[in-house]
Biopython code that builds the backbone (N, CA, C, O; Angstrom):
import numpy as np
from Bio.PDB.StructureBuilder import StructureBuilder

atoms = [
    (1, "UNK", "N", (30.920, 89.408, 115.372)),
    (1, "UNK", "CA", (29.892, 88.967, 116.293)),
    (1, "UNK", "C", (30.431, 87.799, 117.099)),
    (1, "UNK", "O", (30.968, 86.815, 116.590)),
    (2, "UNK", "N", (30.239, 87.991, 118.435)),
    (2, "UNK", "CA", (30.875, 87.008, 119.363)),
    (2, "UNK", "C", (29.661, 85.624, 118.955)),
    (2, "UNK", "O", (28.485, 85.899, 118.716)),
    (3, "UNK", "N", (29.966, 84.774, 118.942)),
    (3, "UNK", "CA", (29.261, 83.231, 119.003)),
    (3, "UNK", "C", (29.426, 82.516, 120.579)),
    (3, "UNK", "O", (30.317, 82.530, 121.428)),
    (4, "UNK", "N", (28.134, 81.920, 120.483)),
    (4, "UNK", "CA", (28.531, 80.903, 122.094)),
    (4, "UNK", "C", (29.480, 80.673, 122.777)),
    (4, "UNK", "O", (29.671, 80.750, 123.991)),
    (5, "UNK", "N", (30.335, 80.261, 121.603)),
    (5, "UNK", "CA", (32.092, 79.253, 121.900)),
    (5, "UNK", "C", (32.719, 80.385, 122.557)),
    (5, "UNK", "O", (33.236, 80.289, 123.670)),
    (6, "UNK", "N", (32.669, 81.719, 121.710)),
    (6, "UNK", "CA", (33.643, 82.935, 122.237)),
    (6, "UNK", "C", (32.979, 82.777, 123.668)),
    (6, "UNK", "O", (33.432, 81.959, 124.469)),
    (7, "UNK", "N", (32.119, 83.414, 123.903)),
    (7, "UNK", "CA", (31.354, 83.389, 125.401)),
    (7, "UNK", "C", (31.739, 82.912, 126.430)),
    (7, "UNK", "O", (32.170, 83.442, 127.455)),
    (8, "UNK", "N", (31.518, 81.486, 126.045)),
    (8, "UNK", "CA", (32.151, 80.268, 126.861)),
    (8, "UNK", "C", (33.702, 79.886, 127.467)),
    (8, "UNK", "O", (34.239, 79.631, 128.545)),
    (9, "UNK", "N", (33.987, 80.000, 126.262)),
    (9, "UNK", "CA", (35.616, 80.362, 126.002)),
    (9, "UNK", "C", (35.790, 81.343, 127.139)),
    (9, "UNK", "O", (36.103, 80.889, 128.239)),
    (10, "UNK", "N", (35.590, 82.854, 126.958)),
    (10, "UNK", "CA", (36.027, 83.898, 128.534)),
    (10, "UNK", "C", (35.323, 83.488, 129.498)),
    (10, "UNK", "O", (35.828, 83.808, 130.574)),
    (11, "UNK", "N", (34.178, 82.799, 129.610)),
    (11, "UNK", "CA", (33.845, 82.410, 131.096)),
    (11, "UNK", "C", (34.708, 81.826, 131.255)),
    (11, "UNK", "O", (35.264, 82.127, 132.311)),
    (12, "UNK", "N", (35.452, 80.621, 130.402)),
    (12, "UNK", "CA", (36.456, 79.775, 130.737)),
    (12, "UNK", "C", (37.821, 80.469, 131.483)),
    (12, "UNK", "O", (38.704, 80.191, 132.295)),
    (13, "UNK", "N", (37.514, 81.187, 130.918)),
    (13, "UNK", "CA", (39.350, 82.588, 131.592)),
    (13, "UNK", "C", (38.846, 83.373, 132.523)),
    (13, "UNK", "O", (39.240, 84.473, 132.911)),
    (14, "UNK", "N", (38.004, 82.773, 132.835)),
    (14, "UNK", "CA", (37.741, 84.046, 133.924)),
    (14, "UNK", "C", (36.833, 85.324, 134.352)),
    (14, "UNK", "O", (36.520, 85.800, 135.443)),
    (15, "UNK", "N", (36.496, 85.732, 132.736)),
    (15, "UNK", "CA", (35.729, 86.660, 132.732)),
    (15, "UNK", "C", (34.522, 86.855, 133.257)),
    (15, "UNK", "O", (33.758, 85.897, 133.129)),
    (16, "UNK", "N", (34.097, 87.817, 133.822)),
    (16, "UNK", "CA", (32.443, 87.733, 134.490)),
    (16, "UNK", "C", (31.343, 87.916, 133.738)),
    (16, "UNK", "O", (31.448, 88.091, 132.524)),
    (17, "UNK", "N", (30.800, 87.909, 134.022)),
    (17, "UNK", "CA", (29.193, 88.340, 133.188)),
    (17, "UNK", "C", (29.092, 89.680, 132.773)),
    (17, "UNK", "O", (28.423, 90.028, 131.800)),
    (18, "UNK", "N", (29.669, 90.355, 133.409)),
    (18, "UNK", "CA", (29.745, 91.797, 133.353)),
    (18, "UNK", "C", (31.051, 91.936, 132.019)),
    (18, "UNK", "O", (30.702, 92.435, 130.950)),
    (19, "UNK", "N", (32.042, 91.615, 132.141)),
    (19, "UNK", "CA", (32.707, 91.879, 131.208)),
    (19, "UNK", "C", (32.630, 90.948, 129.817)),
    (19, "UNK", "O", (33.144, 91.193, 128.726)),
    (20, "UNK", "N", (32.058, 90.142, 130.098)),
    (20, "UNK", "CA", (31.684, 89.367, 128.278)),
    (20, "UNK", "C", (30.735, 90.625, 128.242)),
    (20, "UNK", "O", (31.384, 91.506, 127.679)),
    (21, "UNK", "N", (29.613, 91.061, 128.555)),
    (21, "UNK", "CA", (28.544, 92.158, 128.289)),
    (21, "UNK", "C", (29.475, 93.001, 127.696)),
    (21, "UNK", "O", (29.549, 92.934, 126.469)),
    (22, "UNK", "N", (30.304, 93.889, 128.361)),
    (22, "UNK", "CA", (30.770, 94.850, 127.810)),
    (22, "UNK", "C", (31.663, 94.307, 126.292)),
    (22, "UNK", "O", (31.529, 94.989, 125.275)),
    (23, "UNK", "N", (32.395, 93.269, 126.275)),
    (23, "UNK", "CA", (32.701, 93.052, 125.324)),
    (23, "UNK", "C", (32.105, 93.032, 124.079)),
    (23, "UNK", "O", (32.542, 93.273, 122.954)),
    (24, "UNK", "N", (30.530, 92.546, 124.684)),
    (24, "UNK", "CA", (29.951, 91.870, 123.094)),
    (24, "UNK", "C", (29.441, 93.981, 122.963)),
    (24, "UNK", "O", (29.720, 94.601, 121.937)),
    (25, "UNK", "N", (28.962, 94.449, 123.778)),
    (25, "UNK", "CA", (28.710, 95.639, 123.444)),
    (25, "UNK", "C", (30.091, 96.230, 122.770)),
    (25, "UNK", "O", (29.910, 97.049, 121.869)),
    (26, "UNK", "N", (31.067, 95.995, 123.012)),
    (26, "UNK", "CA", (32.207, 97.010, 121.867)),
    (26, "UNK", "C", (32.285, 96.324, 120.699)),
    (26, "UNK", "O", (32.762, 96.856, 119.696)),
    (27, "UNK", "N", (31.728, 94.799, 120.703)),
    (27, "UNK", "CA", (31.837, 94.588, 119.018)),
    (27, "UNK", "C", (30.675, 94.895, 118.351)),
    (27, "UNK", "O", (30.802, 94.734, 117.137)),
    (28, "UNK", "N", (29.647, 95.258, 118.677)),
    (28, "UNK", "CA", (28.552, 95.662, 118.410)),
    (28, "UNK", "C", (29.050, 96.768, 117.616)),
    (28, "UNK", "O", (29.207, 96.881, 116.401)),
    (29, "UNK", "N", (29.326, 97.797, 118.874)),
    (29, "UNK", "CA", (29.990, 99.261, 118.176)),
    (29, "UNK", "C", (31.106, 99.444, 116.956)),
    (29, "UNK", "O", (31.238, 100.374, 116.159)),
    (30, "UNK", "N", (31.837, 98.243, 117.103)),
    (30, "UNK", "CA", (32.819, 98.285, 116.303)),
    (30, "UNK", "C", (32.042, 97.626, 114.911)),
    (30, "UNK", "O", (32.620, 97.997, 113.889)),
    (31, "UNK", "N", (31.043, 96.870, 114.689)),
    (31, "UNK", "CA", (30.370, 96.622, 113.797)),
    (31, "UNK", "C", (30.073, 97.832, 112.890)),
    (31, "UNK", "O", (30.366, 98.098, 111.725)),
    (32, "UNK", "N", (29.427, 98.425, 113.798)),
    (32, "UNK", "CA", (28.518, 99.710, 113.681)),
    (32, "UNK", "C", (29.411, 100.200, 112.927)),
    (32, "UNK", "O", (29.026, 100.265, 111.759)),
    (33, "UNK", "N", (30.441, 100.572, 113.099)),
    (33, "UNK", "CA", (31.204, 101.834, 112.619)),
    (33, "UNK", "C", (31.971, 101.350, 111.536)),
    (33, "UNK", "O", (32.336, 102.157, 110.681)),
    (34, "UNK", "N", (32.394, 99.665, 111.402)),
    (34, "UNK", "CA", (32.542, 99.404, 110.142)),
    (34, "UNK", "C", (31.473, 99.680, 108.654)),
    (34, "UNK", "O", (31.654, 100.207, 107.556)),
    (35, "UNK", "N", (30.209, 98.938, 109.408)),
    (35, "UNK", "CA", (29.574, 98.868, 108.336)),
    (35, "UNK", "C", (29.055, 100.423, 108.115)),
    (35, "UNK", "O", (28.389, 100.616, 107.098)),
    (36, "UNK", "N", (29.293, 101.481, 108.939)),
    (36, "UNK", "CA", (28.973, 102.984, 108.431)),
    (36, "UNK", "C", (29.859, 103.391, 107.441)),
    (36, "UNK", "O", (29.398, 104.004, 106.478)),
    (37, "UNK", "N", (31.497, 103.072, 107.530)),
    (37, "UNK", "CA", (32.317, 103.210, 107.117)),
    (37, "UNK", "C", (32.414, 103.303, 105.794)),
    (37, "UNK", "O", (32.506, 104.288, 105.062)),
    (38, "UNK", "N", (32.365, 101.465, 105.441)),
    (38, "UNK", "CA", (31.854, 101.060, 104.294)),
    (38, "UNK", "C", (30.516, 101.756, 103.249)),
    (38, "UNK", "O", (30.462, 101.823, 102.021)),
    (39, "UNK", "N", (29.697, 102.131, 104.113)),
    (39, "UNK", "CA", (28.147, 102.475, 103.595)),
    (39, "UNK", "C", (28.732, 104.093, 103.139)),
    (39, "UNK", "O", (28.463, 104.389, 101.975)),
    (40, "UNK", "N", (29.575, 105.256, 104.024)),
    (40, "UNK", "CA", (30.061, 105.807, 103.090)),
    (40, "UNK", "C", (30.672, 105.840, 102.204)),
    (40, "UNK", "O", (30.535, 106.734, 101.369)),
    (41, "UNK", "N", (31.589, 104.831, 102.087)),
    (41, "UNK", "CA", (32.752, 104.756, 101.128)),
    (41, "UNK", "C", (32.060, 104.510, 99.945)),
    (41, "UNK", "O", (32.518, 104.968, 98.898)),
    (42, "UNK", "N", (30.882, 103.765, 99.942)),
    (42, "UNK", "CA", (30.315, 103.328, 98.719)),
    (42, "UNK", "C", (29.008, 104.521, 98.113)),
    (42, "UNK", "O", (28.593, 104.404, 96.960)),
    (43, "UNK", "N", (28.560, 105.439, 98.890)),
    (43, "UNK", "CA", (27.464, 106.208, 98.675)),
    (43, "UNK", "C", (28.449, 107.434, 98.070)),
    (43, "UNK", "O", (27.865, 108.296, 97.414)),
    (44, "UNK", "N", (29.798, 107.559, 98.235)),
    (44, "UNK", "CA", (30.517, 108.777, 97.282)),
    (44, "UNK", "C", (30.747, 108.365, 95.978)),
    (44, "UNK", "O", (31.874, 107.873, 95.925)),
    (45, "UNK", "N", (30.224, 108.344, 94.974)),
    (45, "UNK", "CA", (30.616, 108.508, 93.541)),
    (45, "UNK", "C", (31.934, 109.058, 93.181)),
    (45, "UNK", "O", (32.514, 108.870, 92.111)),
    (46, "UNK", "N", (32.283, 109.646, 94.023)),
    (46, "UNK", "CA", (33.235, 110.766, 93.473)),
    (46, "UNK", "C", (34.963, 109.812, 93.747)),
    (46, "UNK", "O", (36.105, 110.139, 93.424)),
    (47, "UNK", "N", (34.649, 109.084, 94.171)),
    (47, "UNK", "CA", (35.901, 108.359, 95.332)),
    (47, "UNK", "C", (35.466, 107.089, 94.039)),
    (47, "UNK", "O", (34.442, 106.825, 93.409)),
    (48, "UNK", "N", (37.358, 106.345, 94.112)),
    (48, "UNK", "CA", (36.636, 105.084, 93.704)),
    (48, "UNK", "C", (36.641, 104.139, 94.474)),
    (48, "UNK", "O", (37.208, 104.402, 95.535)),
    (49, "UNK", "N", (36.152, 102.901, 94.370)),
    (49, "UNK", "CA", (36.088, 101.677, 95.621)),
    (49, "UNK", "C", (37.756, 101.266, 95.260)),
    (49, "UNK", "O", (38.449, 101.186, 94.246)),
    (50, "UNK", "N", (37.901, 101.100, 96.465)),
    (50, "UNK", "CA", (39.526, 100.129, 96.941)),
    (50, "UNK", "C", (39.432, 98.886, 96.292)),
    (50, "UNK", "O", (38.518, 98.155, 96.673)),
    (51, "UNK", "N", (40.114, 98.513, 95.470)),
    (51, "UNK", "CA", (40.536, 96.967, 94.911)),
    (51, "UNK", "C", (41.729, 96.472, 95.621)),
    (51, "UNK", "O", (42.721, 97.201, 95.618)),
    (52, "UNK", "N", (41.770, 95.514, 96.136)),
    (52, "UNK", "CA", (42.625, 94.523, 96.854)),
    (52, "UNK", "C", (43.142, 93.772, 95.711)),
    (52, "UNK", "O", (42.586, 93.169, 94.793)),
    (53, "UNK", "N", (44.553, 94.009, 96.075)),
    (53, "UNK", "CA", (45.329, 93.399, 94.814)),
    (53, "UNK", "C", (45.592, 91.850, 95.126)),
    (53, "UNK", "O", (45.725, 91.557, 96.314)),
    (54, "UNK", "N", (45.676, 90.879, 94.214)),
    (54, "UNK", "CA", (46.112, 89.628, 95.134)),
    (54, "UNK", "C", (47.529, 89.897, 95.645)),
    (54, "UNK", "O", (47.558, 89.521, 96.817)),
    (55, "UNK", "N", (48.813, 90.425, 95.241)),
    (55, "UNK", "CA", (50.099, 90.803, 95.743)),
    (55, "UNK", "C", (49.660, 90.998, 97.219)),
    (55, "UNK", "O", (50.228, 90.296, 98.056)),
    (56, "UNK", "N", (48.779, 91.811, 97.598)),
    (56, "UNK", "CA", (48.811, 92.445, 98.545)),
    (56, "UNK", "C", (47.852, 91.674, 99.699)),
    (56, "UNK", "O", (47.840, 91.958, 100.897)),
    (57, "UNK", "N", (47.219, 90.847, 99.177)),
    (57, "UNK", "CA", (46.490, 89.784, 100.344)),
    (57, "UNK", "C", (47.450, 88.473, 100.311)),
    (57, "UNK", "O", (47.123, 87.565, 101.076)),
    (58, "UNK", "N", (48.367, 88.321, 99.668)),
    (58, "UNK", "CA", (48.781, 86.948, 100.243)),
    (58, "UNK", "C", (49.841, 87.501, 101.573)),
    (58, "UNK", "O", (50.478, 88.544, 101.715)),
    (59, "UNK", "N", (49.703, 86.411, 102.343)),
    (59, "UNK", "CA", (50.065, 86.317, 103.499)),
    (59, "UNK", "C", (51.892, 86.380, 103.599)),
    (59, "UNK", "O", (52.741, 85.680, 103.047)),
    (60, "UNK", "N", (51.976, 87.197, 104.271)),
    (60, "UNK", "CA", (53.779, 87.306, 104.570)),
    (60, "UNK", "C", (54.679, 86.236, 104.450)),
    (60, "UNK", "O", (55.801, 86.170, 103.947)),
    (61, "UNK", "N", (53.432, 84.793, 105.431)),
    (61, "UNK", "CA", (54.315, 83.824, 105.455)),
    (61, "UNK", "C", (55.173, 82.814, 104.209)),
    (61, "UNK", "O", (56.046, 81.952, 104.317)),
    (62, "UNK", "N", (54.626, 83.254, 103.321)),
    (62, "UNK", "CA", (54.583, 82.702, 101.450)),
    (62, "UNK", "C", (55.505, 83.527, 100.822)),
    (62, "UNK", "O", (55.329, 84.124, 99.760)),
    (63, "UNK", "N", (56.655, 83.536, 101.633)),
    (63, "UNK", "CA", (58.043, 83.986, 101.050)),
    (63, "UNK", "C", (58.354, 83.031, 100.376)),
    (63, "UNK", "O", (57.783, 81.969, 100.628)),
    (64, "UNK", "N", (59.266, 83.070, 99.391)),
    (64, "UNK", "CA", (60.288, 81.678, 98.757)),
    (64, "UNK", "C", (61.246, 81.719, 99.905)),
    (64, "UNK", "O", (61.545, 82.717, 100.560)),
    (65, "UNK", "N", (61.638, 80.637, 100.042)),
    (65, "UNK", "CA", (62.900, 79.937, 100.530)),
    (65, "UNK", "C", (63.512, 79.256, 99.614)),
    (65, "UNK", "O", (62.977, 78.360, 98.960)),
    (66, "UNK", "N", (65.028, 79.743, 99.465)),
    (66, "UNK", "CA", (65.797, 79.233, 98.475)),
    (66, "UNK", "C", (67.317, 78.759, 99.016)),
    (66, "UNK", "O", (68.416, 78.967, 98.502)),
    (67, "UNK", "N", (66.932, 77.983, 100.353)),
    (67, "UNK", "CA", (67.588, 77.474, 100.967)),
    (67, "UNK", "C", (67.796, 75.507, 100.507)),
    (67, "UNK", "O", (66.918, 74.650, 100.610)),
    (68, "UNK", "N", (69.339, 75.303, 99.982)),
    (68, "UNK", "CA", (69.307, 74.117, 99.313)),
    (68, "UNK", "C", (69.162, 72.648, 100.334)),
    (68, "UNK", "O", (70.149, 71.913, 100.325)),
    (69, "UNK", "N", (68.193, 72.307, 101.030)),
    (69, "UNK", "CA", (68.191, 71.452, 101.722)),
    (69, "UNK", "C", (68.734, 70.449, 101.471)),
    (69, "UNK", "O", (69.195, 70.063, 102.545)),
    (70, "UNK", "N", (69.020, 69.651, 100.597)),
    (70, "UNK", "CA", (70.038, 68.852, 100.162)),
    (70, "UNK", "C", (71.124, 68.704, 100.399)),
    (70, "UNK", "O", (71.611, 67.733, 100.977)),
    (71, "UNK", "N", (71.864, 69.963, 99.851)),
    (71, "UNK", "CA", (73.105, 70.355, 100.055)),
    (71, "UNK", "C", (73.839, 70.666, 101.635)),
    (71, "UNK", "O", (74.993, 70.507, 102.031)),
    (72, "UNK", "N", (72.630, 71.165, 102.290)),
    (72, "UNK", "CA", (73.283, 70.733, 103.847)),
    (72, "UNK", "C", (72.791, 69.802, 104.605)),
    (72, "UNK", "O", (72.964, 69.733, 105.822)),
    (73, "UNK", "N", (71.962, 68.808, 103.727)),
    (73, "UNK", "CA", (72.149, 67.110, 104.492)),
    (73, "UNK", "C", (73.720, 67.059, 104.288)),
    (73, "UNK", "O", (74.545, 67.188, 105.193)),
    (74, "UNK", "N", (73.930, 66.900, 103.271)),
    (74, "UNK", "CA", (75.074, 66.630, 102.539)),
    (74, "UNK", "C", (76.488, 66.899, 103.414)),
    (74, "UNK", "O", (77.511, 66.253, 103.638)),
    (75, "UNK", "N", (76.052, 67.991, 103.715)),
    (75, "UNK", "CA", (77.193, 68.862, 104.503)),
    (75, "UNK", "C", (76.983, 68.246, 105.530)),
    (75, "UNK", "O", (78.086, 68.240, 106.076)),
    (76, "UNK", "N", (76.221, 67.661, 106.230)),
    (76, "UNK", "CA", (75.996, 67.402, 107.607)),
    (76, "UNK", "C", (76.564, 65.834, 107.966)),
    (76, "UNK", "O", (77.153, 65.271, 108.890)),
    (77, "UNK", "N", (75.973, 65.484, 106.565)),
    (77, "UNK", "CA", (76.727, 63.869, 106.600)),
    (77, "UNK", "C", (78.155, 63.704, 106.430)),
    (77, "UNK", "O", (78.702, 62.762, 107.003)),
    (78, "UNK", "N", (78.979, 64.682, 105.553)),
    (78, "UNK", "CA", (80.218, 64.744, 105.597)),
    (78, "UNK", "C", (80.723, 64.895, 106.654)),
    (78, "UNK", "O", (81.620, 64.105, 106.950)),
    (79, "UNK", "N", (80.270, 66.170, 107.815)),
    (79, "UNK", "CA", (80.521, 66.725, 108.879)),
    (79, "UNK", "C", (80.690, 65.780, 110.111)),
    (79, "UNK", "O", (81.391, 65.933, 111.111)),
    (80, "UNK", "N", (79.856, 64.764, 109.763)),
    (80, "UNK", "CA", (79.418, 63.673, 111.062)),
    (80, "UNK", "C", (80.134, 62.564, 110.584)),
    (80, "UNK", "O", (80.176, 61.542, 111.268)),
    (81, "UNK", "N", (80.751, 62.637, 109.407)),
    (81, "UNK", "CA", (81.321, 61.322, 109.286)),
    (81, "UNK", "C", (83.631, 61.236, 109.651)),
    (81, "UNK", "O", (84.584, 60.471, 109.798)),
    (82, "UNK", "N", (83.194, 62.742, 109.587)),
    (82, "UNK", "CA", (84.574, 63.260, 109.599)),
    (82, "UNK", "C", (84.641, 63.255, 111.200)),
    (82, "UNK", "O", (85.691, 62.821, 111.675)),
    (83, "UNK", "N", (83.676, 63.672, 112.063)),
    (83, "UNK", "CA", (84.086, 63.953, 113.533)),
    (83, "UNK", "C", (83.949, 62.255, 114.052)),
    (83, "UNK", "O", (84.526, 61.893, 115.078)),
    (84, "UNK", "N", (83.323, 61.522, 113.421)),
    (84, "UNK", "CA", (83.208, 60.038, 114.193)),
    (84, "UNK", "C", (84.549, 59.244, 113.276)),
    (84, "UNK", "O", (84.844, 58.102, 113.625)),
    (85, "UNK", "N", (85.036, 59.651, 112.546)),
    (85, "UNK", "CA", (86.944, 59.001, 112.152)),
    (85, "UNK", "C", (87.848, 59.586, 113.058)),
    (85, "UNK", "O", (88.812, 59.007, 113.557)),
    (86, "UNK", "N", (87.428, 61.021, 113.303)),
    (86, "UNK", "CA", (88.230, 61.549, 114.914)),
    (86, "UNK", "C", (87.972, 60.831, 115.904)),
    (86, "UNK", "O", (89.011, 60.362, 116.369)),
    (87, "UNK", "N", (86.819, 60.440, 116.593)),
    (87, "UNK", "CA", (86.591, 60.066, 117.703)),
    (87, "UNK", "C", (87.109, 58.066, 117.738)),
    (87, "UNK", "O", (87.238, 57.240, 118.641)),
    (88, "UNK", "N", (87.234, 58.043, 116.486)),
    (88, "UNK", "CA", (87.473, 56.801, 116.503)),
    (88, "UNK", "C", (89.337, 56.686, 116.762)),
    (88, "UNK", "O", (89.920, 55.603, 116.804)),
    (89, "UNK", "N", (89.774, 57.534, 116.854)),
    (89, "UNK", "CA", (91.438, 57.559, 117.057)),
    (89, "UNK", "C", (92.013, 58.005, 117.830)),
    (89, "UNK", "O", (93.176, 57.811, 118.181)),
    (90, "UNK", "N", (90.762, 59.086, 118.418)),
    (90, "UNK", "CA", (91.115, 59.253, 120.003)),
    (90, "UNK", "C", (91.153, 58.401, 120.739)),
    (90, "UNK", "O", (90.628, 57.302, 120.918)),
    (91, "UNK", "N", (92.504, 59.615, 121.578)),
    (91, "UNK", "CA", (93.224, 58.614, 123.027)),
    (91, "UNK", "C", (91.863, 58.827, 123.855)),
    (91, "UNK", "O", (91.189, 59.857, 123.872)),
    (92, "UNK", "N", (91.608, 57.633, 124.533)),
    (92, "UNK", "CA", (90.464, 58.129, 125.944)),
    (92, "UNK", "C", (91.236, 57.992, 127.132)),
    (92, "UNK", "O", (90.864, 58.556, 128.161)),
    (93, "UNK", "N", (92.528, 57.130, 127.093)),
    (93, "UNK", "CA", (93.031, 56.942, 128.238)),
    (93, "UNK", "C", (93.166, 58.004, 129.063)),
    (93, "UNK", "O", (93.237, 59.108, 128.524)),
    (94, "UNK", "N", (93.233, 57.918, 130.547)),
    (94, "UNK", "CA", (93.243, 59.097, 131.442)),
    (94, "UNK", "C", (94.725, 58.802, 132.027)),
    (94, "UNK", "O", (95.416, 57.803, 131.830)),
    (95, "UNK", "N", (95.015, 59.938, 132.791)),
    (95, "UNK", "CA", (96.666, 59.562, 133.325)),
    (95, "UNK", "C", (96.602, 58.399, 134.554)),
    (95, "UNK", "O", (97.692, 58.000, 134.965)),
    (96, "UNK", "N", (95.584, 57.934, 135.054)),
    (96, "UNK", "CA", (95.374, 56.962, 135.962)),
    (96, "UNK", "C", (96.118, 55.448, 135.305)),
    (96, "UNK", "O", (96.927, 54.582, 135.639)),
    (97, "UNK", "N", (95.389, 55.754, 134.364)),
    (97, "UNK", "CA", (95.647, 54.118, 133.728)),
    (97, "UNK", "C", (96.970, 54.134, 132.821)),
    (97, "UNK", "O", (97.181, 53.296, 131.944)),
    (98, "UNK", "N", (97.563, 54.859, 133.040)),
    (98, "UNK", "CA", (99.151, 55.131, 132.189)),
    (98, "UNK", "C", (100.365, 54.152, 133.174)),
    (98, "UNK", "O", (101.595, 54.112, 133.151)),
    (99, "UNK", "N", (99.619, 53.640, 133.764)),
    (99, "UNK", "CA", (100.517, 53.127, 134.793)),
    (99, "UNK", "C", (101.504, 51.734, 133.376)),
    (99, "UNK", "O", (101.156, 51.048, 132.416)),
    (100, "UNK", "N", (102.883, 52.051, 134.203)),
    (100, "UNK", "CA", (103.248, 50.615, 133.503)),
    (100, "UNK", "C", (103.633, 48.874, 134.027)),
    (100, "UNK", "O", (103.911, 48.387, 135.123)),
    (101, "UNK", "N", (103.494, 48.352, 132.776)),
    (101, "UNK", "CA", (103.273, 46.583, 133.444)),
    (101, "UNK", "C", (104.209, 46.577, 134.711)),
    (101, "UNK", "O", (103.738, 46.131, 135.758)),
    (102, "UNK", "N", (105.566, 47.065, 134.682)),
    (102, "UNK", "CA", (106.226, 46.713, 135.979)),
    (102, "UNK", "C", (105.298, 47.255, 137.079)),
    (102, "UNK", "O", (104.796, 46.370, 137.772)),
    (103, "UNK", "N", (104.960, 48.526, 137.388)),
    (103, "UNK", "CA", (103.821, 49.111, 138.162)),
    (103, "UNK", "C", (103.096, 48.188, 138.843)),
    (103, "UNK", "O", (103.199, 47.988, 140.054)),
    (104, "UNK", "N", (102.081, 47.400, 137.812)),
    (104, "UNK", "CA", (100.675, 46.630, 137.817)),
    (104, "UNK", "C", (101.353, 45.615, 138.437)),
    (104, "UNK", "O", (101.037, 45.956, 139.576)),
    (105, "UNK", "N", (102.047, 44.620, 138.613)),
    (105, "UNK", "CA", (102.960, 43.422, 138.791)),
    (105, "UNK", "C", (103.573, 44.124, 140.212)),
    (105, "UNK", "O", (104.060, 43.210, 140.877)),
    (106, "UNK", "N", (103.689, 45.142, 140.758)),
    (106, "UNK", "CA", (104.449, 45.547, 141.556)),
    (106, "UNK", "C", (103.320, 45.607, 142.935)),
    (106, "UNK", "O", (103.351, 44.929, 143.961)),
    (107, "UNK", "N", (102.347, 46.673, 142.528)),
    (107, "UNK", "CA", (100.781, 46.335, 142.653)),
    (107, "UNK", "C", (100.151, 45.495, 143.138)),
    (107, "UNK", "O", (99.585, 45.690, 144.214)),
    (108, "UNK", "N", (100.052, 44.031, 142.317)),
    (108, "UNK", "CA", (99.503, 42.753, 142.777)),
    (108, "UNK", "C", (100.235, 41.733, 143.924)),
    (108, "UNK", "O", (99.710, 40.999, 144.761)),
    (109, "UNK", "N", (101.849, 42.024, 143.576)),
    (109, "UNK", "CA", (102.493, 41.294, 144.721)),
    (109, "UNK", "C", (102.472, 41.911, 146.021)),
    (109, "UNK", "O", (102.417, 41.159, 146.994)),
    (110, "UNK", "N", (102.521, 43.624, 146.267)),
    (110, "UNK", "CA", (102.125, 43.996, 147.203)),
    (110, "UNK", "C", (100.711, 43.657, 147.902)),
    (110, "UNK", "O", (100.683, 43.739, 149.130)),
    (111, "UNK", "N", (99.514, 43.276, 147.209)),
    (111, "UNK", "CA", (98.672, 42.590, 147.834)),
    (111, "UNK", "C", (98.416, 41.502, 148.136)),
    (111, "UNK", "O", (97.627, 41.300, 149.058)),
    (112, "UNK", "N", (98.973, 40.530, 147.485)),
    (112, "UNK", "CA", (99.331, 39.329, 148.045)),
    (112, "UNK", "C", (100.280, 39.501, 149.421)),
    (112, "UNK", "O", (100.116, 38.640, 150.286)),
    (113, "UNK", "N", (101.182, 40.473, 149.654)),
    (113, "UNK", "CA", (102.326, 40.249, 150.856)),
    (113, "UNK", "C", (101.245, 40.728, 152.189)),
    (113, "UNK", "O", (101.657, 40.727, 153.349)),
]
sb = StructureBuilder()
sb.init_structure("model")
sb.init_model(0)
sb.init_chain("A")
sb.init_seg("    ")
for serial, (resi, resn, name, xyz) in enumerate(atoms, 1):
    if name == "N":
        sb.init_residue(resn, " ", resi, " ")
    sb.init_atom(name, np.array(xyz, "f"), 0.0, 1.0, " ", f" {name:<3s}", serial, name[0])
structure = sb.get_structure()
């Protein structure tokens, strides 16, 4: 059964007057045909009623995860501590600045002349 909020809610999207109508009329129908459904299922003796197992209602999302979160902090801190002892010994120099002292000295007196 649609409630106010639903209502409101598709006026909110857009919907017209005309189509919330038709909507609440197919849940109507779809009511209908549940609760007929049901009303046979239960008026046959001969049939037994469906039991819902709990296995079978818990939700998909209630897998185990047996993923060791620990163990790849662990890994991650090793990982990050190993690439920042690299970065700490890297060359950054570029070939610009490879110049040598005679160069630099050669350099400065030319701008002074």
């Amino acid at each position: 059964m649609m409630t106010i909020g639903d209502i409101v809610a598709l006026a909110k999207a857009g919907y017209k007057p005309a189509d919330v109508k038709e909507l609440i009329e197919m849940t109507k129908e779809e009511e209908k045909d549940i609760a007929d459904t049901s009303n046979s299922a239960n008026d046959d003796p001969s049939e037994p009623a469906a039991e819902v197992s709990p296995s079978a209602s818990a939700a998909p999302d209630e897998t185990e995860d047996d993923t060791d979160y620990k163990a790849l902090y662990e890994q991650a801190k090793k990982d990050l501590a190993t690439a920042q002892k690299e970065n700490v010994n890297k060359d950054i120099s570029s070939e610009e600045d490879n110049q040598s002292d005679a160069d630099i000295i050669k350099d400065l007196i030319k701008e002074f002349m």
